[in-house]
KOLBANU-216123 format. One record per atom (N, C-alpha, C): z, x, y; residue number from 1; residue in one letter. Coordinates in steps of 0.02 Angstrom, whole numbers, plus 50000, padded with zeros to 5 digits. Layout:
# residues N
     up   east  north  num  residuo
      Z      X      Y  NUM        A
...
//
This chain:
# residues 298
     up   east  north  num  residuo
  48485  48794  46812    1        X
  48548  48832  46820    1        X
  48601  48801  46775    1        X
  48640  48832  46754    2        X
  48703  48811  46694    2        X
  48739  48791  46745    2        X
  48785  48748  46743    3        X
  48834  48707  46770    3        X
  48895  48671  46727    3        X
  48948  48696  46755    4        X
  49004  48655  46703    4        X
  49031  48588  46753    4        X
  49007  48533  46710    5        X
  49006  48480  46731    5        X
  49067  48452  46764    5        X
  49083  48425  46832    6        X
  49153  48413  46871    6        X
  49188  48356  46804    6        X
  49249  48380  46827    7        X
  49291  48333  46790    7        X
  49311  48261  46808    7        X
  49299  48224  46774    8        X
  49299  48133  46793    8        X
  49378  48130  46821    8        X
  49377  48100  46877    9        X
  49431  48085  46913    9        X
  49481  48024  46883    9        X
  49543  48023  46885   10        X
  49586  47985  46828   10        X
  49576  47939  46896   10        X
  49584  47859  46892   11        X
  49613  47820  46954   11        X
  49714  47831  46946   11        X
  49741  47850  47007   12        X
  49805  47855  47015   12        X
  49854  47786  46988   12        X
  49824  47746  46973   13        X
  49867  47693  46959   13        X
  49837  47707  46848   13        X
  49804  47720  46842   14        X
  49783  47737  46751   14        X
  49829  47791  46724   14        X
  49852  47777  46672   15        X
  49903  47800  46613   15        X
  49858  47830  46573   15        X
  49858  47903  46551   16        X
  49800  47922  46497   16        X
  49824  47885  46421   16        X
  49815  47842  46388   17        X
  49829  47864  46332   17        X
  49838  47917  46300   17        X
  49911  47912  46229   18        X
  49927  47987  46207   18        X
  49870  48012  46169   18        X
  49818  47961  46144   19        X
  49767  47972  46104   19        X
  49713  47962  46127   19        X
  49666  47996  46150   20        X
  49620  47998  46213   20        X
  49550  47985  46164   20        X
  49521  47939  46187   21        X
  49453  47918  46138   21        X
  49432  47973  46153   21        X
  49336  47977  46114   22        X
  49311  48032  46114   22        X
  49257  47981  46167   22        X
  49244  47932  46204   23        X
  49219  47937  46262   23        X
  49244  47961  46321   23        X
  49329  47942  46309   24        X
  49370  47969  46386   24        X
  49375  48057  46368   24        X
  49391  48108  46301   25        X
  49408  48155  46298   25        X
  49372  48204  46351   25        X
  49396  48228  46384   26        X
  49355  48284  46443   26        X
  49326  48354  46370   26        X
  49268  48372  46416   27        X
  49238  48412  46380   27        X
  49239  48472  46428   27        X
  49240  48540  46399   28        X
  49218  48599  46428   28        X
  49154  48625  46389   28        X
  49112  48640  46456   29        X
  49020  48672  46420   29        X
  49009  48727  46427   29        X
  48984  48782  46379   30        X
  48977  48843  46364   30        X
  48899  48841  46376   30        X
  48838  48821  46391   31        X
  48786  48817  46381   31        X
  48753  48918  46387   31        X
  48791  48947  46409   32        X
  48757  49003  46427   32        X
  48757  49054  46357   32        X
  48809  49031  46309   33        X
  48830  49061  46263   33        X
  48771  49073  46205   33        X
  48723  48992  46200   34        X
  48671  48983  46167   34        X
  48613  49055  46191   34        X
  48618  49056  46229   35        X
  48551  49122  46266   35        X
  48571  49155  46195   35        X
  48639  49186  46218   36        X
  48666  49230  46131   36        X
  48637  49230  46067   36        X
  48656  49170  46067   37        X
  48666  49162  45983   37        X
  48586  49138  45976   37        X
  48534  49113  46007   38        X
  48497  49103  45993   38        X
  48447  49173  45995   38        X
  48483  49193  46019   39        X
  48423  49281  46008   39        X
  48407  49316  46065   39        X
  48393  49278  46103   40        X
  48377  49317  46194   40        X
  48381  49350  46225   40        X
  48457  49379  46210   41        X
  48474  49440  46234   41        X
  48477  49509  46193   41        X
  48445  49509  46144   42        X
  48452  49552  46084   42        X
  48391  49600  46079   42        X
  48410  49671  46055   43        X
  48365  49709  46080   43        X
  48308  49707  46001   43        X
  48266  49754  46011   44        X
  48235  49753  45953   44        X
  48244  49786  45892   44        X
  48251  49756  45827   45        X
  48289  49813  45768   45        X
  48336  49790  45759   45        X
  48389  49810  45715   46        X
  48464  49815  45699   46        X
  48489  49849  45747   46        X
  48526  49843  45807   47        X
  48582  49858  45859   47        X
  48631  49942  45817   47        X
  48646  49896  45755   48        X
  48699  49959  45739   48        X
  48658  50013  45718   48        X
  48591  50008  45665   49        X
  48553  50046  45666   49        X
  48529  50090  45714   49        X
  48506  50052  45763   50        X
  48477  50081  45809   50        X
  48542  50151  45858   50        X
  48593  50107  45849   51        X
  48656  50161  45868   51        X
  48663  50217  45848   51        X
  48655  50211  45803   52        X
  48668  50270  45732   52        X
  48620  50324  45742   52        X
  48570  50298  45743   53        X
  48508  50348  45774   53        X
  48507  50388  45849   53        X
  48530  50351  45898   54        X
  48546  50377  45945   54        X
  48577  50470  45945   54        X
  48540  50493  45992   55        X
  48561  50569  45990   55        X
  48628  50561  46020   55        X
  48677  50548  46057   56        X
  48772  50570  46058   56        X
  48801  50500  46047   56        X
  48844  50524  46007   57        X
  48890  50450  45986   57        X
  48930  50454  46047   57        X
  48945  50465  46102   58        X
  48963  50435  46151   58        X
  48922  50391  46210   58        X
  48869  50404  46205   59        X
  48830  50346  46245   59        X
  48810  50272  46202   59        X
  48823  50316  46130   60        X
  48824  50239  46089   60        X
  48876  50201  46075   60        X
  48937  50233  46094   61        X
  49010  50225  46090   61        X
  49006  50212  46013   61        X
  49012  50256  45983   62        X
  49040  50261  45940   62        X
  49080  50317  45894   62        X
  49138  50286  45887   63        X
  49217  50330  45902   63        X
  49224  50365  45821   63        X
  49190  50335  45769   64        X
  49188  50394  45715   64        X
  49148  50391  45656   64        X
  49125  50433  45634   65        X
  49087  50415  45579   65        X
  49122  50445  45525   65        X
  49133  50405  45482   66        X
  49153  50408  45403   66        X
  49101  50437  45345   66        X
  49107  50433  45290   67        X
  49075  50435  45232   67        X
  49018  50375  45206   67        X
  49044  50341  45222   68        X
  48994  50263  45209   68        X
  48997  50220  45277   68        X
  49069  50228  45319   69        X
  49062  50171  45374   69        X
  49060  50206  45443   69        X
  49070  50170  45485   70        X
  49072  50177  45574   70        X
  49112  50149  45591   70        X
  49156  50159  45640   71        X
  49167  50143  45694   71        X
  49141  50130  45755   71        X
  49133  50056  45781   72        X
  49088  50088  45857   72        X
  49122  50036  45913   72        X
  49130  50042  45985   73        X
  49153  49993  46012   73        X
  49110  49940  46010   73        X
  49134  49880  46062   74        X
  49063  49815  46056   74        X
  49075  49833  46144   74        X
  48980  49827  46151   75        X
  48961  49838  46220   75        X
  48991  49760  46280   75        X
  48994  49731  46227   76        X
  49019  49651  46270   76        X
  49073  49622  46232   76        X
  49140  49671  46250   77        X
  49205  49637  46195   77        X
  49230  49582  46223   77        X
  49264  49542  46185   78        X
  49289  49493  46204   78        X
  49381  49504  46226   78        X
  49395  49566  46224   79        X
  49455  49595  46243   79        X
  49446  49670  46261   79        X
  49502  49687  46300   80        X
  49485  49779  46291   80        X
  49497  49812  46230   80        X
  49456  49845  46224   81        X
  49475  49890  46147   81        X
  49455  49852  46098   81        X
  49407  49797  46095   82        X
  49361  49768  46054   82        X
  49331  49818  46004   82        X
  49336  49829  45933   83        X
  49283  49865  45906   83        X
  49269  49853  45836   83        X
  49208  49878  45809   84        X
  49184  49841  45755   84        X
  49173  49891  45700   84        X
  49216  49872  45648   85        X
  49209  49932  45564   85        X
  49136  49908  45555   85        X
  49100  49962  45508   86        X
  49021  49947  45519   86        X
  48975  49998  45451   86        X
  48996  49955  45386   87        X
  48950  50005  45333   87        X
  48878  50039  45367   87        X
  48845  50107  45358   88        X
  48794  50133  45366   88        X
  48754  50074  45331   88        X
  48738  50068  45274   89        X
  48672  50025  45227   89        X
  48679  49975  45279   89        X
  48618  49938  45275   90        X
  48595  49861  45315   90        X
  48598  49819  45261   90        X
  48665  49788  45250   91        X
  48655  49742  45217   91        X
  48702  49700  45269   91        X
  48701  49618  45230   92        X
  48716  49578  45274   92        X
  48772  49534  45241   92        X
  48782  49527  45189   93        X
  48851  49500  45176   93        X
  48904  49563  45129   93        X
  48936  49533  45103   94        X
  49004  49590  45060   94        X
  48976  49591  44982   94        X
  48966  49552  44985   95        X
  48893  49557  44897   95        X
  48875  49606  44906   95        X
  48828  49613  44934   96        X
  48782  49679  44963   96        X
  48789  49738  44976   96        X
  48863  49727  44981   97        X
  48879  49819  44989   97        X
  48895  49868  44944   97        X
  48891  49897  44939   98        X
  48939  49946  44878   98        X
  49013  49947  44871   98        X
  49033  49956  44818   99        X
  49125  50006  44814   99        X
  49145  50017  44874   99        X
  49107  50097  44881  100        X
  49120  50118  44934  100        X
  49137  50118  44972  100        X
  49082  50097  45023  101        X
  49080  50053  45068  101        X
  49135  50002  45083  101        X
  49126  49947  45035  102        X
  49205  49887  45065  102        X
  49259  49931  45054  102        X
  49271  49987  45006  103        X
  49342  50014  45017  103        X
  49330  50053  45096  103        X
  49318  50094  45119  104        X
  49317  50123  45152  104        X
  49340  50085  45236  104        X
  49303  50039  45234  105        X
  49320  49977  45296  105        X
  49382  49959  45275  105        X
  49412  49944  45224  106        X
  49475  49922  45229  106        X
  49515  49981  45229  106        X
  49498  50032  45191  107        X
  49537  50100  45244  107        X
  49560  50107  45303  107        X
  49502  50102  45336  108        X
  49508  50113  45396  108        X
  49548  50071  45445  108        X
  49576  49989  45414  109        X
  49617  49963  45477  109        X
  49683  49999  45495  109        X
  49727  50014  45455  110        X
  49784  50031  45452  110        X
  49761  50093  45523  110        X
  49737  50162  45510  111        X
  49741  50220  45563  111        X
  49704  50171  45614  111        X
  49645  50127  45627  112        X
  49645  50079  45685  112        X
  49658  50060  45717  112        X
  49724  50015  45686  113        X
  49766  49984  45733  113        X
  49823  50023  45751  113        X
  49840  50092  45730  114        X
  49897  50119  45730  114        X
  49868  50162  45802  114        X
  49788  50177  45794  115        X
  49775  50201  45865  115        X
  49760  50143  45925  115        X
  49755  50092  45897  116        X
  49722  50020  45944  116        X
  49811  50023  45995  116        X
  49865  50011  45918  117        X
  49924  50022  45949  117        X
  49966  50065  46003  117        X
  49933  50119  45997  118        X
  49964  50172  46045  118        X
  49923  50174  46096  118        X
  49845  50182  46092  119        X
  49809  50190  46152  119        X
  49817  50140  46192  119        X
  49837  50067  46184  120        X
  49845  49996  46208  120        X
  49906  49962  46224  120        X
  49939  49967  46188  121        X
  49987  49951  46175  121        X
  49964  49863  46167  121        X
  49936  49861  46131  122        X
  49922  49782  46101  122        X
  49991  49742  46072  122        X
  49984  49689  46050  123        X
  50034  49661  46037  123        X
  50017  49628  45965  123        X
  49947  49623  45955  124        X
  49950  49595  45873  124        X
  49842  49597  45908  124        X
  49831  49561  45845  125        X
  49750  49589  45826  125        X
  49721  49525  45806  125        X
  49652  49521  45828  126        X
  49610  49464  45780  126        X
  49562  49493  45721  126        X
  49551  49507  45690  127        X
  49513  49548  45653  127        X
  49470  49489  45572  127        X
  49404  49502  45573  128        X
  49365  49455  45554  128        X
  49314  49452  45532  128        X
  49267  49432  45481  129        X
  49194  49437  45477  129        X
  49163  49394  45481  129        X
  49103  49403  45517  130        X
  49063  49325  45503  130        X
  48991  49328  45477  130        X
  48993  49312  45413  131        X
  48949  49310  45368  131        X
  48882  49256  45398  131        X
  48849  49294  45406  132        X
  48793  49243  45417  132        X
  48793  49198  45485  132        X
  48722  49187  45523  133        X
  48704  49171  45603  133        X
  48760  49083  45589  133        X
  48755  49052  45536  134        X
  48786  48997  45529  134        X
  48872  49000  45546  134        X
  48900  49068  45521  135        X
  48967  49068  45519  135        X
  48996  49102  45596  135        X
  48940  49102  45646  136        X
  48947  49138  45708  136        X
  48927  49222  45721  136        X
  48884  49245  45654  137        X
  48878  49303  45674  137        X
  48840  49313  45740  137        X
  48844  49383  45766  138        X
  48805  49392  45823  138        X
  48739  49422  45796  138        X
  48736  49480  45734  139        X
  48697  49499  45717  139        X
  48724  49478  45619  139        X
  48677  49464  45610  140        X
  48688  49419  45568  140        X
  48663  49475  45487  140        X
  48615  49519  45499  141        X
  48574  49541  45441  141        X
  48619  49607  45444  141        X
  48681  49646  45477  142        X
  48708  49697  45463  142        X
  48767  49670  45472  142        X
  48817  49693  45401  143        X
  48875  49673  45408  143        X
  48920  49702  45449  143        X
  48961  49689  45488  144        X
  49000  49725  45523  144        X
  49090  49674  45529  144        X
  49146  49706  45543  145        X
  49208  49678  45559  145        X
  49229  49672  45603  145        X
  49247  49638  45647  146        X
  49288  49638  45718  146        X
  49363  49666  45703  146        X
  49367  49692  45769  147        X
  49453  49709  45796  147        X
  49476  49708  45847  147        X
  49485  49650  45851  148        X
  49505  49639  45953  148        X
  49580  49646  45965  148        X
  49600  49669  45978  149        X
  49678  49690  46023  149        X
  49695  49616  46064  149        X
  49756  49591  46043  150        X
  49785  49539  46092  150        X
  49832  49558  46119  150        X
  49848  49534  46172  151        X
  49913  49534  46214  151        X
  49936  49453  46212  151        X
  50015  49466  46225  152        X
  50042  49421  46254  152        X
  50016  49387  46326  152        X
  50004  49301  46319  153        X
  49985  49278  46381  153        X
  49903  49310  46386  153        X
  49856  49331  46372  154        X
  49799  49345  46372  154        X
  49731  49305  46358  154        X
  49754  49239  46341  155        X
  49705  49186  46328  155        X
  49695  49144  46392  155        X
  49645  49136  46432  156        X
  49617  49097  46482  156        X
  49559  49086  46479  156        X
  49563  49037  46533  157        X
  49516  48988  46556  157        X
  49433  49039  46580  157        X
  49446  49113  46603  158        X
  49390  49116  46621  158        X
  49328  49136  46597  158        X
  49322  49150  46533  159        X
  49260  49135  46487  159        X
  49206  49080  46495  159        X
  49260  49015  46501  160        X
  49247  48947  46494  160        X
  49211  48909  46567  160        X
  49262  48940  46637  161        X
  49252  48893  46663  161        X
  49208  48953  46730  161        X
  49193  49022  46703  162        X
  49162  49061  46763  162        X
  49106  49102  46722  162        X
  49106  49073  46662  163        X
  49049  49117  46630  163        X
  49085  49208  46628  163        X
  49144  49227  46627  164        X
  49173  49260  46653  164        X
  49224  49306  46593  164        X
  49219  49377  46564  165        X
  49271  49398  46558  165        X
  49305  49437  46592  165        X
  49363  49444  46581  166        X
  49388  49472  46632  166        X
  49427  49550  46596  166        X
  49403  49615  46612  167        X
  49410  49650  46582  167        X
  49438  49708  46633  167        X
  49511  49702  46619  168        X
  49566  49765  46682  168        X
  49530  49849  46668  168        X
  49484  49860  46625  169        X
  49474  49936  46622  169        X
  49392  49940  46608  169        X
  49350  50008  46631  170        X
  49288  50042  46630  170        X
  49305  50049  46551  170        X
  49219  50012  46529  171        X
  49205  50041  46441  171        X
  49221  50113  46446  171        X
  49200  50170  46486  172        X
  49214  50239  46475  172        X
  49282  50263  46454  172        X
  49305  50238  46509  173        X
  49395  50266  46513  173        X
  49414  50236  46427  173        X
  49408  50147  46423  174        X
  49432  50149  46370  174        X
  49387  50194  46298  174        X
  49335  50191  46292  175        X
  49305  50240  46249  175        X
  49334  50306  46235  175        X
  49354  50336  46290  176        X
  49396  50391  46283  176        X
  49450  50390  46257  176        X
  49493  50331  46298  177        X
  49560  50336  46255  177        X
  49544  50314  46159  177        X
  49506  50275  46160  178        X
  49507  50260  46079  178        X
  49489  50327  46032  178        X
  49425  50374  46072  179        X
  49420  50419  46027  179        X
  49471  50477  46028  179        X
  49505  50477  46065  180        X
  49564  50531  46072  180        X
  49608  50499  46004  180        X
  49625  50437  46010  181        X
  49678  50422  45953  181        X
  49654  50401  45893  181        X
  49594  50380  45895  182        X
  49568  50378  45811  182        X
  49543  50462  45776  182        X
  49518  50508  45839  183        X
  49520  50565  45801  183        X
  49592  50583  45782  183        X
  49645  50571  45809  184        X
  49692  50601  45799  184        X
  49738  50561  45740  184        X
  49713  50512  45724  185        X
  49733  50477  45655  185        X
  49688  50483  45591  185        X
  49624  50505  45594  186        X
  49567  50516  45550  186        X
  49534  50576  45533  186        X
  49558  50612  45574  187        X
  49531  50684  45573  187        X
  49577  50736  45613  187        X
  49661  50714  45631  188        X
  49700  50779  45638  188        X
  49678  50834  45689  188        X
  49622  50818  45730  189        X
  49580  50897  45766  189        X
  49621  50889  45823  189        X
  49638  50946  45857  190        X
  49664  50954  45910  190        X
  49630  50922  45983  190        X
  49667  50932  46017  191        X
  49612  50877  46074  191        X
  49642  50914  46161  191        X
  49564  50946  46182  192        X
  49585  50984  46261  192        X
  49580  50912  46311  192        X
  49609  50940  46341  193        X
  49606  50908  46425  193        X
  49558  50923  46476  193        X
  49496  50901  46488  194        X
  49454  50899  46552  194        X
  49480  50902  46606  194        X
  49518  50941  46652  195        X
  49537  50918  46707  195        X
  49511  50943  46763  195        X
  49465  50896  46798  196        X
  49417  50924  46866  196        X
  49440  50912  46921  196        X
  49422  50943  46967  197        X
  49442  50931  47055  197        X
  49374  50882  47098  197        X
  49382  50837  47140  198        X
  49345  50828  47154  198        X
  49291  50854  47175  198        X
  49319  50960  47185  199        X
  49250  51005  47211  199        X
  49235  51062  47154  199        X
  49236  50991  47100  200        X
  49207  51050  47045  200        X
  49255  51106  47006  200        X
  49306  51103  47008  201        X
  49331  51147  46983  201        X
  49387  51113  46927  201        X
  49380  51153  46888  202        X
  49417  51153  46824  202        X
  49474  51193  46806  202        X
  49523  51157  46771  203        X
  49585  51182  46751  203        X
  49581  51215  46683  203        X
  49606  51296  46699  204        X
  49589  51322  46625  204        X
  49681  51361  46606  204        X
  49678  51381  46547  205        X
  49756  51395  46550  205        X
  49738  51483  46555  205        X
  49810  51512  46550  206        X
  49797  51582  46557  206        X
  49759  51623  46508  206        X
  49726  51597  46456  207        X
  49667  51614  46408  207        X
  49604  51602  46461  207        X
  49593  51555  46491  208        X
  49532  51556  46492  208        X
  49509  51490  46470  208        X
  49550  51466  46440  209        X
  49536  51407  46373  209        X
  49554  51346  46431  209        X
  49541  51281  46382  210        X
  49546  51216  46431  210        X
  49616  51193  46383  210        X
  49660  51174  46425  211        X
  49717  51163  46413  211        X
  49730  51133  46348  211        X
  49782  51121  46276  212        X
  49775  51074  46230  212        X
  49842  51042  46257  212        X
  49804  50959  46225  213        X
  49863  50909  46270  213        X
  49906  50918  46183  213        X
  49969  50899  46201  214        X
  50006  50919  46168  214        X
  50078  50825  46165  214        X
  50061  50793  46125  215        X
  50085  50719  46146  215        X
  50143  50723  46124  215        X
  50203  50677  46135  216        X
  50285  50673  46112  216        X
  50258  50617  46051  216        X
  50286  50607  46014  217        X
  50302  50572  45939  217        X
  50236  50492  45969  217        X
  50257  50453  46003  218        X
  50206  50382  46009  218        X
  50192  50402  46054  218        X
  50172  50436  46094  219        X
  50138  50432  46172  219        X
  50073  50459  46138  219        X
  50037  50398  46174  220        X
  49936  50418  46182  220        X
  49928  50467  46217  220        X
  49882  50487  46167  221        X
  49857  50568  46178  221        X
  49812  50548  46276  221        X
  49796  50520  46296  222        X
  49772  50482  46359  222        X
  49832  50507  46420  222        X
  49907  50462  46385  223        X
  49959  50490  46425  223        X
  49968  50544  46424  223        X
  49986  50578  46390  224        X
  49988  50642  46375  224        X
  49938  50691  46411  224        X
  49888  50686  46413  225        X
  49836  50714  46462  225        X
  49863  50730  46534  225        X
  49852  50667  46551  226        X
  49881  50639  46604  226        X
  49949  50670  46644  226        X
  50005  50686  46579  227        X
  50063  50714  46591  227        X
  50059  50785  46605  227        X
  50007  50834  46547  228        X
  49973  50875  46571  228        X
  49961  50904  46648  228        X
  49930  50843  46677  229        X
  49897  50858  46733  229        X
  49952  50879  46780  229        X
  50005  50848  46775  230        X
  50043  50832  46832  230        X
  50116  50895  46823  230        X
  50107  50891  46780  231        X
  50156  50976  46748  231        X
  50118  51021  46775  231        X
  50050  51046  46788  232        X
  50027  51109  46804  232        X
  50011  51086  46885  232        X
  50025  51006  46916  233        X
  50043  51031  46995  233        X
  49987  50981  47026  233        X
  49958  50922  46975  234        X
  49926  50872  47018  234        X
  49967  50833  47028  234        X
  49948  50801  47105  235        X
  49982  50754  47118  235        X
  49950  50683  47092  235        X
  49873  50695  47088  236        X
  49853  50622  47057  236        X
  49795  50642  47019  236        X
  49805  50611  46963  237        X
  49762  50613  46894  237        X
  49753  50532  46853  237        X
  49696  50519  46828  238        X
  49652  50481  46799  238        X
  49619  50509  46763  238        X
  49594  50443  46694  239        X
  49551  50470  46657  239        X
  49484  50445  46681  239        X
  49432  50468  46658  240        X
  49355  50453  46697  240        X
  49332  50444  46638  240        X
  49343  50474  46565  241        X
  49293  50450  46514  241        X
  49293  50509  46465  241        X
  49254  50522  46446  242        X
  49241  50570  46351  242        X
  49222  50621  46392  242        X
  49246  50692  46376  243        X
  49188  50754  46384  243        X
  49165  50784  46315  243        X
  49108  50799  46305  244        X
  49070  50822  46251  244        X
  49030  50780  46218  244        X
  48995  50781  46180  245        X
  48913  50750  46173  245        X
  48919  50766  46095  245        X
  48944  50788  46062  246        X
  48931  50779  45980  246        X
  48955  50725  45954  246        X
  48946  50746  45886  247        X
  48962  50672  45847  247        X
  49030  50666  45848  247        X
  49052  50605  45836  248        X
  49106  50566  45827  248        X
  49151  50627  45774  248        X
  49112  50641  45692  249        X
  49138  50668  45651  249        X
  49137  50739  45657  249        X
  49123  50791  45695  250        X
  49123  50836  45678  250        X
  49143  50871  45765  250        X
  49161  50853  45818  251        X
  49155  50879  45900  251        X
  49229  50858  45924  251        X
  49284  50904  45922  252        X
  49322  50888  45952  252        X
  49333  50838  46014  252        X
  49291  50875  46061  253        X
  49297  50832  46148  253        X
  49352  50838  46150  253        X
  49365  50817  46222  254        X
  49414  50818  46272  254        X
  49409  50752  46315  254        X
  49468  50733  46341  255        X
  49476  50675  46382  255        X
  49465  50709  46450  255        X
  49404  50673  46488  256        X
  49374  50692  46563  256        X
  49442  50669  46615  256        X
  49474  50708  46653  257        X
  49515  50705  46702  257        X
  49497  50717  46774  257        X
  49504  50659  46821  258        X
  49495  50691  46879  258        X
  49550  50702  46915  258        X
  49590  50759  46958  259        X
  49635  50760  46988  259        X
  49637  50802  47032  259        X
  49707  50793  47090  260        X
  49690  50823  47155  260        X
  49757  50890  47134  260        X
  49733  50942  47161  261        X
  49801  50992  47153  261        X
  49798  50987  47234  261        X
  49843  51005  47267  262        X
  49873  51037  47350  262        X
  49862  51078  47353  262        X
  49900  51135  47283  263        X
  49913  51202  47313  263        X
  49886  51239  47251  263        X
  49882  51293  47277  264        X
  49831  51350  47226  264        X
  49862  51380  47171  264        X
  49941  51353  47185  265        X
  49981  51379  47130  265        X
  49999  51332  47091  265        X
  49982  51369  47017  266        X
  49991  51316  46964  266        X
  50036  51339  46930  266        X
  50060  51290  46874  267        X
  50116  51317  46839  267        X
  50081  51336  46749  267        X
  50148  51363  46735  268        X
  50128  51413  46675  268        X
  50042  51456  46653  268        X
  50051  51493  46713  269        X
  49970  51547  46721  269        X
  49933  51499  46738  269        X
  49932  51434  46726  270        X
  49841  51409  46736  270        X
  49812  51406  46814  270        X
  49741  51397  46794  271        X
  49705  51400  46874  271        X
  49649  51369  46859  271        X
  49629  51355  46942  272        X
  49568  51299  46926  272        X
  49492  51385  46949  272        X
  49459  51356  46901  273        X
  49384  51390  46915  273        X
  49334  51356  46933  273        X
  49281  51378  46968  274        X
  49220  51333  46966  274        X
  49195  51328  46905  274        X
  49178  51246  46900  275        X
  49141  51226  46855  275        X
  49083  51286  46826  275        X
  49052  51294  46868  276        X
  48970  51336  46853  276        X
  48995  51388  46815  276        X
  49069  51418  46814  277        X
  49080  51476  46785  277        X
  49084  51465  46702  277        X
  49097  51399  46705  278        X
  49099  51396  46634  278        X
  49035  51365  46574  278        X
  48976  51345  46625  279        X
  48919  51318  46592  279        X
  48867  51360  46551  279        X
  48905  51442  46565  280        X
  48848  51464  46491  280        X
  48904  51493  46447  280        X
  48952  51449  46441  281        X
  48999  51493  46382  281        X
  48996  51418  46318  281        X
  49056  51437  46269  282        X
  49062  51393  46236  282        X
  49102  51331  46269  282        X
  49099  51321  46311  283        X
  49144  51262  46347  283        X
  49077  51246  46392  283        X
  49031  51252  46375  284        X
  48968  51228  46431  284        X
  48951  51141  46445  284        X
  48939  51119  46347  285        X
  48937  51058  46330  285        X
  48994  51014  46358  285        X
  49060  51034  46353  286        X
  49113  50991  46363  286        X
  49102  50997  46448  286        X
  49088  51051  46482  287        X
  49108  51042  46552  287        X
  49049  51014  46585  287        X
  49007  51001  46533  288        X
  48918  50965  46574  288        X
  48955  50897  46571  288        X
  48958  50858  46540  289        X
  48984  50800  46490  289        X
  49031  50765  46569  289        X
  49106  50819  46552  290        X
  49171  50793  46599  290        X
  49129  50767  46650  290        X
  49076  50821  46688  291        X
  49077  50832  46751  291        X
  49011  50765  46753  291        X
  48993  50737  46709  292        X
  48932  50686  46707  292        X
  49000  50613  46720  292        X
  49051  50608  46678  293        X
  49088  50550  46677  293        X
  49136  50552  46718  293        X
  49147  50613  46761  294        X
  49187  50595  46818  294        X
  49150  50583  46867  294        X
  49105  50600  46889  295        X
  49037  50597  46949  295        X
  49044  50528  46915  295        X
  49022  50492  46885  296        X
  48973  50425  46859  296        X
  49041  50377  46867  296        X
  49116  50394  46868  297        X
  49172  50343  46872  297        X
  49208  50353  46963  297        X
  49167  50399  46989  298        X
  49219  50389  47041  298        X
  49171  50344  47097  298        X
//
């Protein structure tokens, strides 16, 4: 069993020195970290590869595909809203890549962080490569970039001393919010609102259509949803996760909402329908999807 070793007791009458030898220096032990880096937990193949292949970029979380690169979250971030720029080719250092390619990743931080910024409200970023299993990569033979979101006050002890991160939000919910605001910095597409009842029923506007969230100047398209909800007469709304199943580059989606209405009257025409009414139209995919990530978050 891994164990982080108790800390040597000072005697109450001992003065630490200001310069603490390296026999007295206390140590903190990561031993579980090695499983990692030594390979153990790693599936078979290239990870990002294998993503890429995957039939919906939302079970692979990944929030967009480019011309040469990816976007995809990391399944084990070391912050919320962890995610990694990611050339298509398998190569493994910046030699190796094309033009392209390295321009395109550096494209892409600026609309990144401008959605990392709004969906998060982060406070500044670590962002990084690590060339090779020597320089700390995790996967070492496909190049990829980190982008972790910091906050103020957000650095602790429990990595270290519980084997432990500590992460305030569901990968889904945040997956959702990221692809709402990187589509909406990378590709401009309009973006509906999922909004379900706990008995199945869905909010459609007086078309017929599923509502478009419609955001003020910096408010996340997430809030905005959200604000949505509560203008046409919920009293409580959450996000649950992504609705729709296409790719990153080419499938609008909608942010999955679950919320309670009271009363049967909604504002400006809309009304809730049963779900089933809408599963053989063109809203079938998005309302299979919602109704999979609100069931699976509540």
């Amino acid at each position: 069993m891994d164990t982080v070793p108790a800390e040597p007791q000072m005697p109450k009458e001992a003065k630490p020195s200001p310069i603490a030898s390296a026999a007295d220096r206390a140590r903190l032990w990561t031993p579980w970290r090695m499983r990692y880096v030594a390979g153990r937990t790693r599936e078979p193949g290239c990870i990002f590869c294998n993503r890429l292949a995957e039939g919906t970029d939302t079970s692979a979380l990944i929030l967009h595909r480019g011309r040469h690169a990816f976007i995809i979250m990391n399944l084990y971030p070391y912050n919320t809203g962890h995610v990694m720029l990611v050339p298509y080719a398998h190569v493994s250092s910046p030699e190796e890549a094309d033009d392209e390619a390295l321009t395109e990743l550096a494209l892409l931080h600026r609309p990144v962080l401008r959605a990392l910024r709004r969906a998060l409200a982060c406070d500044g970023f670590n962002l990084g490569l690590n060339v090779g299993a020597v320089a700390g990569a995790g996967v070492a033979d496909h190049l990829h970039e980190h982008v972790v979101p910091r906050w103020l006050g957000d650095a602790n002890f429990m990595p270290i001393l519980a084997s432990t991160v500590v992460m305030p939000e569901l990968i889904p919910v945040t997956y959702a919010k990221l692809r709402a605001e990187i589509g909406r910095e990378l590709q401009g597409k309009p973006l509906t609102a999922f909004v379900a009842t706990p008995d199945d029923r869905v909010l459609v506007d007086a078309a017929g259509q599923l509502p478009t969230v419609e955001p003020y100047s910096e408010e996340p398209l997430w809030r905005s949803a959200l604000r949505l909800a509560h203008e046409h007469g919920a009293t409580s709304a959450e996000i649950a996760g992504w609705a729709g199943n296409g790719a990153a580059d080419a499938e609008p989606g909608a942010l999955a909402i679950q919320a309670v209405f009271p009363n049967s009257d909604l504002a400006s025409g809309a009304r809730l329908v049963p779900a089933a009414s809408l599963l053989s139209g063109p809203l079938a995919e998005i309302v299979r999807v919602g109704l999979e990530s609100i069931r699976s978050g509540s």
